[in-house]
N, C-alpha and C positions, 0 to 999 in steps of 0.2 A: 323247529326242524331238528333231526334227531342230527347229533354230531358222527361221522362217519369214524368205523375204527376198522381201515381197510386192513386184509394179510396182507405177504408180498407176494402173494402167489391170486393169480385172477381179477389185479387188479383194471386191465383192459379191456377184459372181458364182463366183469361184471358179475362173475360166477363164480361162487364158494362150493368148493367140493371138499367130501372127508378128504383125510390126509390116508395116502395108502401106506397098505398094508406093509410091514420090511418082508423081503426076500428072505426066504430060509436058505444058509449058506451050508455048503455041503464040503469035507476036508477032500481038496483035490489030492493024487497021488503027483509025485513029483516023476516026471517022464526024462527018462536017460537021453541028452542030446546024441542025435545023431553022430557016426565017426564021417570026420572030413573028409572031401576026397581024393583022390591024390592029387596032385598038381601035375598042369598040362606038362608036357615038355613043349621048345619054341615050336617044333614044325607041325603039333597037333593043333595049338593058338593058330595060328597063320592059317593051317585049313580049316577050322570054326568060324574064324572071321570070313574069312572069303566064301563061305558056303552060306553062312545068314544073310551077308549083301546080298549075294545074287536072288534068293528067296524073296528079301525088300522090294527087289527089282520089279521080280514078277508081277507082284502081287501091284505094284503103280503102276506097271506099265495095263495091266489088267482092266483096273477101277478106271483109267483114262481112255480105256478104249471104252468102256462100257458107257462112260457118259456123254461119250463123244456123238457115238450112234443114237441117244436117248435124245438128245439136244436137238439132233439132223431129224429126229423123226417127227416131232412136236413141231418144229418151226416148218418143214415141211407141211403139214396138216393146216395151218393158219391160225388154228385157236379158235375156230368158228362150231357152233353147233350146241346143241344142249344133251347131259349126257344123264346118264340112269346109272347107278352103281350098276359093276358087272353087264352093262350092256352098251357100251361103244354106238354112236349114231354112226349115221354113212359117211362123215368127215373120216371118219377113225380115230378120233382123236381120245387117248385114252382116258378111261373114266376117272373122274376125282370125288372119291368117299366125303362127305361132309361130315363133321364129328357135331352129333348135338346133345343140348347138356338137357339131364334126365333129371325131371322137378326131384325135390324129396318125397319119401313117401307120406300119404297124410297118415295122423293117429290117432285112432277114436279113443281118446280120454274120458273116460265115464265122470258124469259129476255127480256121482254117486249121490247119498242122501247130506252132502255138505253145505254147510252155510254158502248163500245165495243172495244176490243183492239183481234187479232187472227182472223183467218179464219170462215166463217160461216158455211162453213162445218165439221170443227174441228172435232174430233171424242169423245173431252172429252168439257162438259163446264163447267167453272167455275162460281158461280153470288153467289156475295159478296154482303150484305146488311151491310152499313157502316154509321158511324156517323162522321162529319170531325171536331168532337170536343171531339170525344173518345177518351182516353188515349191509350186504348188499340187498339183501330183502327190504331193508330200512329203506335206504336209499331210492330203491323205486317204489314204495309208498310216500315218502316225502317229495320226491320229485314228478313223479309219472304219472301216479296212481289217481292225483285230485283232478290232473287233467282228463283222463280216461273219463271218467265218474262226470266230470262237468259236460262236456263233452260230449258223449251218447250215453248218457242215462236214458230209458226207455228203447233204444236200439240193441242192445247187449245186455246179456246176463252174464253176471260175473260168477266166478267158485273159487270156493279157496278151499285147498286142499294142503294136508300137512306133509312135510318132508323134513323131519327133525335131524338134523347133523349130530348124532348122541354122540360121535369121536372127537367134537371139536366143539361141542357146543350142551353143555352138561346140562341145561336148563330148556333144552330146546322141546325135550319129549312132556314132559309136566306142563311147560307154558302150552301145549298144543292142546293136552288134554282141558286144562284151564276155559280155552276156547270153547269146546264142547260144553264144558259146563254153563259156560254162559249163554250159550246157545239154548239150553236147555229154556232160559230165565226170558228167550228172545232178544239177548243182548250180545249177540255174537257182533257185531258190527261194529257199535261202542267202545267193546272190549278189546276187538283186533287193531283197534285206532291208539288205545291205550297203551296197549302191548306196542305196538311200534314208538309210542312218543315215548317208551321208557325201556329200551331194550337192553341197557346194560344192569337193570334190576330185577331180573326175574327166578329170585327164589322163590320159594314156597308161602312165605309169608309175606312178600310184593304182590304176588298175586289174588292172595286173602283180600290184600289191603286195595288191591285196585276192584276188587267185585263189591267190595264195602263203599267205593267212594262213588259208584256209580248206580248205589240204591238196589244192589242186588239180595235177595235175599242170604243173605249170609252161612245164614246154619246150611241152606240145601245148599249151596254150594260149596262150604265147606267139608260138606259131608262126602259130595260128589267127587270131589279135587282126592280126598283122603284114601278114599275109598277104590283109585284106580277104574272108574267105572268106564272111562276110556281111552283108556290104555292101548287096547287091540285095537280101535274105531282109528287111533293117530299111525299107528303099527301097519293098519291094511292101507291104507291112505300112504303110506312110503312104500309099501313093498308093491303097489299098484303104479307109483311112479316111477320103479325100478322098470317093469313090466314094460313102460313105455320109454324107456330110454335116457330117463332122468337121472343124473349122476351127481348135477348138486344144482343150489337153488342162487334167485328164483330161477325158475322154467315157467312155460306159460303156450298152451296151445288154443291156439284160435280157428276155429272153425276146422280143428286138426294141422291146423299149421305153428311147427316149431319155432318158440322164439327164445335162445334160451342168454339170460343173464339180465341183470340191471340195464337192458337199452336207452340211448335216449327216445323221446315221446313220440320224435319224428317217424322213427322203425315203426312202432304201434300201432301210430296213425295210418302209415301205408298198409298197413298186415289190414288191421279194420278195414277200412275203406274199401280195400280190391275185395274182401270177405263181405261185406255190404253189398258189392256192385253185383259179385257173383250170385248171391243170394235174393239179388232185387229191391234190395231192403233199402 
């Protein structure tokens, strides 16, 4: 289990985002205070005060009449009857608006041509936009992720999509392309298992050395890793989770339902399952 190296920032939530951007400061002009006013004299105080009372007055004696007649007219009525926004039954008892809460919107997440683990016709998908130098990306691959996998393997397909933190995480864009590489070799699975048990080593020649230890053909992937060959493939894969409303990782949409940070299993299970039931599956 990879040792967690949380920030102090998203630790409850689960979710690493870049660190923003500073404000551009702009030289205020300095604004001449106002001149004071003159001072009352006593009999002008004396009529101020007794002019704002009587306004107080009003305005209670007003609100107390208003509620009085509000009170007499409902209790009058009995409380009996069923009502329809805007349309009063024959009690007359006036109508009450019910406030209700409006799902989120779903988000069709494309899982574009990315590494894929589950059936293609699965009934539920999963597609993870991950950083392989998140903290918390760790975190729910060590804790969440073997359960998912154990779990409903053959019910779900999984994606793993890149969203490299390059502000806060210098290794994040290279390790993703890394992944592609090994992809290439049909070792993306292996590799992304790798990459998370060894997240605070991933330079350029950690990476060499983890494609070597896992029998990958070395020269082509060293050649591919070198060479930037994908570069843009990790690039579209973030600016498409921008697209969707992804601001830092993991995130994770199932069946277009948003789940976003390290949850625990239990969150998951429930998103799956109702995603299962709805789909039949």
């Amino acid at each position: 289990m990879v040792e967690e190296t949380q920030g102090p920032a998203g630790d409850e939530t689960g979710l690493e985002e870049e660190a923003p951007r500073p404000a551009s400061r702009r030289a205020r002009a300095t604004q001449p205070a106002p001149p004071a006013a003159p001072p009352r004299g006593p009999g002008q105080s004396y009529l101020f005060t007794m002019a704002a009372s009587a306004i107080v007055l009003v305005f209670a004696l007003a609100f107390f009449m208003a509620g009085f007649f509000t009170h007499a007219a409902v209790d009058d009525d009995g409380g009996g009857g069923t009502t329809v926004a805007g349309n009063p039954t024959a009690t007359g008892q006036t109508p009450v608006v019910q406030a209700t809460a409006t799902p989120a919107p779903l988000v069709a997440a494309s899982v574009d041509d990315d590494p894929a683990w589950g059936p293609e016709d699965a009934p539920v998908t999963i597609v993870e936009f991950s950083d392989f130098q998140c903290p918390f990306c760790s975190r729910f691959f060590s804790q969440t992720y073997p359960q998912i996998r154990q779990e409903y393997e053959g019910k779900v397909r999984f994606v793993y999509r890149d969203f490299p933190l390059t502000s806060i995480h210098e290794n994040a864009q290279k390790a993703g392309e890394a992944g592609e590489c090994a992809d290439d070799q049909g070792k993306f699975w292996d590799y992304h298992d790798t990459l998370f048990n060894n997240a605070t080593a991933l330079d350029d020649a950690s990476l060499k050395s983890y494609a070597s230890q896992l029998g990958l053909d070395t020269g082509a992937f060293d050649q591919c890793l070198d060479s930037g060959k994908y570069t843009e493939e990790v690039q579209k894969d973030y600016q498409e989770g921008i697209s969707y409303g992804v601001t830092g990782t993991p995130a994770f949409f199932i069946n277009g339902v948003s789940i976003i940070g390290a949850q625990p299993y239990a969150n998951f299970k429930a998103a799956i399952d109702a995603a299962l039931q709805e789909a039949g599956g």
